[in-house]
C-alpha positions in Angstrom: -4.7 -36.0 48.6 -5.8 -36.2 44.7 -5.4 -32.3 44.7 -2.2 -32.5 45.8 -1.2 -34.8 43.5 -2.9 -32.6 40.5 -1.3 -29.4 41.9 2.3 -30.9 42.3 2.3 -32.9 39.0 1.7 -29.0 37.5 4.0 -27.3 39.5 6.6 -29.9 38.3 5.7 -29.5 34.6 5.6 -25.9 34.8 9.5 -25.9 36.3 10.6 -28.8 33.4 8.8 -27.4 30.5 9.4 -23.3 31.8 8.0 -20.4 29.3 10.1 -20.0 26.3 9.9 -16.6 24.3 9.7 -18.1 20.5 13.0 -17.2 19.0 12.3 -17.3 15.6 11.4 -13.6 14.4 14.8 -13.0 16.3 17.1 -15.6 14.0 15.7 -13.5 10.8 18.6 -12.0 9.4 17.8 -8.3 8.4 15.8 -7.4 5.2 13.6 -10.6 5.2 10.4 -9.2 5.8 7.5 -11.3 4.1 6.9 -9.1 0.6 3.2 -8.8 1.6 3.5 -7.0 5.1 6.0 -3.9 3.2 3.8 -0.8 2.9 4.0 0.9 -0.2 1.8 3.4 -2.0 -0.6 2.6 -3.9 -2.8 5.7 -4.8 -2.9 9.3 -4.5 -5.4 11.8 -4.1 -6.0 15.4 -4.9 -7.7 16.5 -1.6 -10.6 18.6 -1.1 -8.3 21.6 0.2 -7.2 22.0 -3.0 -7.6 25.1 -4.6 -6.7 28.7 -6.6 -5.3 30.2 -3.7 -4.3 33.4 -6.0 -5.4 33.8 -9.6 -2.1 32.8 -10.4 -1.1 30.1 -8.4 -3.0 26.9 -7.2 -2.3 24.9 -3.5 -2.4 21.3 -4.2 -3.0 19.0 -0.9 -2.1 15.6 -1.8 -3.0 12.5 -0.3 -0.4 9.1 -0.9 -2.6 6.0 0.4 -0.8 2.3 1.0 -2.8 -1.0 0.1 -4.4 -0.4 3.6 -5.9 2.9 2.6 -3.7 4.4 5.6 -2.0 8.0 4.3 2.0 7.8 4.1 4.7 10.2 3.4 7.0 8.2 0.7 10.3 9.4 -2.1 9.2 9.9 -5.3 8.9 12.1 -8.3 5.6 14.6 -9.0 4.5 16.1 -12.0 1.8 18.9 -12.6 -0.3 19.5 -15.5 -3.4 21.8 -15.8 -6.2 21.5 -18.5 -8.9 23.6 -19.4 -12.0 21.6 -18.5 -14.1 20.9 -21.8 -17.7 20.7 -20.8 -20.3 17.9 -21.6 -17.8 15.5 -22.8 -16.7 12.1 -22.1 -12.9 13.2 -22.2 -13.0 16.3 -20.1 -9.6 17.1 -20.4 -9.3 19.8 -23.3 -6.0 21.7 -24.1 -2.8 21.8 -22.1 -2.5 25.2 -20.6 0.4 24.5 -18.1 3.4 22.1 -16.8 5.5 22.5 -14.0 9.1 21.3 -14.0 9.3 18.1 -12.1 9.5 18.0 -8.0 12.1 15.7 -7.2 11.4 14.6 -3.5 13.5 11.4 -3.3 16.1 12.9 -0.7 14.5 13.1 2.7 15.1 17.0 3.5 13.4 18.3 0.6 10.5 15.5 0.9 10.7 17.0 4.2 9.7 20.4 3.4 7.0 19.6 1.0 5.0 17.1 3.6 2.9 18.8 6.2 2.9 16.8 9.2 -0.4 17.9 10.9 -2.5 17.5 7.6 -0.4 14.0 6.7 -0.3 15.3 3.7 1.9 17.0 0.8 1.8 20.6 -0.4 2.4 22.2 -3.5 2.1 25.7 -4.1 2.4 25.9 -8.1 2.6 29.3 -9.6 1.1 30.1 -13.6 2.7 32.9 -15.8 -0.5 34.7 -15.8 -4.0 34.4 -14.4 -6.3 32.1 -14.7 -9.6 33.3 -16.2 -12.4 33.8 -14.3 -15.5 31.9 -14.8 -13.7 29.1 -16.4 -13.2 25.6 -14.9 -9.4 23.4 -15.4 -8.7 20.4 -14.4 -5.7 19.8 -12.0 -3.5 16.1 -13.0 -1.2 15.0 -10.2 1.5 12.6 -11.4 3.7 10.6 -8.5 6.7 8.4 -10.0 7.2 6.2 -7.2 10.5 4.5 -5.8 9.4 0.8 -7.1 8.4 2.2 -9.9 4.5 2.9 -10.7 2.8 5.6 -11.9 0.2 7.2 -9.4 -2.6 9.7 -11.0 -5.6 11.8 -9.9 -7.1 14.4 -11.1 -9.7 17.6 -9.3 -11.6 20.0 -11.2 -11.0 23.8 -9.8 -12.3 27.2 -10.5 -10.6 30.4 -9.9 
């Protein structure tokens, strides 16, 4: 008879209390996300594919990392510069030898065609006005303007 009792005092609270889906990430009004949980990027870096894929022109594989480590495709500006390496020093970076105008990828088509989707990557095929010497070692900077604003940098050391 106690059983009963139990079992029919639950029932009954089950039916007046019922199972109520919380509503409140539903009342948020749009574009209230906590600041914290937005993923935004927070390095780059050159990766290991990178390389002189002719004498005159250099592949550069990208990496763009959030604050979770986790690679991302994001709008944004790139610059390249190459340097000729300067051995046994603490400032490797000797002499300029070559910019490249500025890649604007901040419309989504032309990010588009830069961003290889298989790799989760981006790739840059950057061309010199003449060949790179053998034998000699430069050092690759990757600049990324991004949309909120910060400047991302790495740099790789390649050899043609």
């Amino acid at each position: 008879m106690r059983f009963i009792r139990i079992l029919l005092t639950c029932v009954l609270m089950l039916t007046i209390l019922g199972c109520e889906e919380s509503r409140k990430a539903a009342n948020l009004p749009s574009g209230t996300f906590q600041k914290s949980c937005i993923f935004t990027p927070s390095k780059i870096s050159l990766n290991q594919l990178t390389e002189f894929s002719q004498k005159w022109q250099i592949t550069a594989y990208i990496d763009i990392l959030d604050q979770f480590n986790s690679r991302m495709k994001t709008a944004g500006i790139w610059r390249f510069e190459l340097y000729a390496k300067v051995p046994r020093s603490a400032d490797p970076m000797g002499d300029r030898v070559w910019v490249w105008p500025d890649f604007e990828l901040t419309l989504a088509e032309i990010n588009n065609n830069y961003w290889q989707d298989y790799l989760r990557c981006y790739k840059f095929e950057l061309n010199l006005n003449a060949e790179a010497e053998s034998g000699k070692s430069y050092i690759l900077q990757a600049i990324c303007f991004t949309a909120d604003g910060r400047r991302l940098t790495d740099t790789i050391e390649l050899k043609p």
